[in-house]
N, C-alpha and C positions, 0 to 999 in steps of 0.2 A: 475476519481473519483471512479475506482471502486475497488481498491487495499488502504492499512491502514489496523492498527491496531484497526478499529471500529470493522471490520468484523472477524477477528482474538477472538474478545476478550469475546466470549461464546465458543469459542471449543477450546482456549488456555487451559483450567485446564484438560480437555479429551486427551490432547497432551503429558500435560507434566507428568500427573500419571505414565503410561507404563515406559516413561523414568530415572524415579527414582526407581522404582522396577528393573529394569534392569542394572542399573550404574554399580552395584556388577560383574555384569556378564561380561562387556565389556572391552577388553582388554585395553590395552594402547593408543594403535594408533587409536584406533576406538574412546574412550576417547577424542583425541587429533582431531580428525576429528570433533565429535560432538562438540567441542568448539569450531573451528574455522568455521564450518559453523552456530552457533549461534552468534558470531562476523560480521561473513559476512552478516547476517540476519539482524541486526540491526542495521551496516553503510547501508545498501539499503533502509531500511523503515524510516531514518532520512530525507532525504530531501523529501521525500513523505508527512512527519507530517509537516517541518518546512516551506514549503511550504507556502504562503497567496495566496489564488485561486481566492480570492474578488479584489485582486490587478486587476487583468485578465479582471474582468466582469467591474472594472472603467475603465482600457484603451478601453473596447470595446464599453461603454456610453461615454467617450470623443471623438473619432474616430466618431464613426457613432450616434451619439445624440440617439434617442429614439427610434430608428431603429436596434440598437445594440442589443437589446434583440432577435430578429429574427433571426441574425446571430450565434449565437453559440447555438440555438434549432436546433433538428433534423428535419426531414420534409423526409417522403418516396418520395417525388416527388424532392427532391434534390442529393438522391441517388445513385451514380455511378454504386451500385452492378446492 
């Protein structure tokens, strides 16, 4: 849960100013670079959004009933580090 467009979406306007004062300046292929990793950007952050993560927390309440909430909390004492 710690990747999305939630966290994105206050330094998104600070990102993309630079980039439109500079559009002028960049050549073609770099042009061409900067679209397709803005394409690439946003098939990866699709299945992140489209994602249901509640789905997750009912299979883990049918599985293990009221015990289920334990199991996917952290606990330093379950730790491997």
């Amino acid at each position: 849960m710690g990747c999305g467009p939630r966290l994105m979406l206050v330094v998104r306007p600070y990102l993309i100013l630079p980039v439109g004062f500079l559009w002028g300046a960049f050549e073609k292929e770099i042009k061409i670079l900067l679209i397709a990793a803005l394409v690439l950007g946003i098939v990866v952050q699709i299945p992140s959004v489209t994602v249901n993560i509640f789905r997750y927390y009912y299979k883990m309440s049918q599985q293990f009933g009221s015990g289920g909430h334990d199991k996917f909390l952290f606990f330093h004492c379950n730790n491997r580090l």
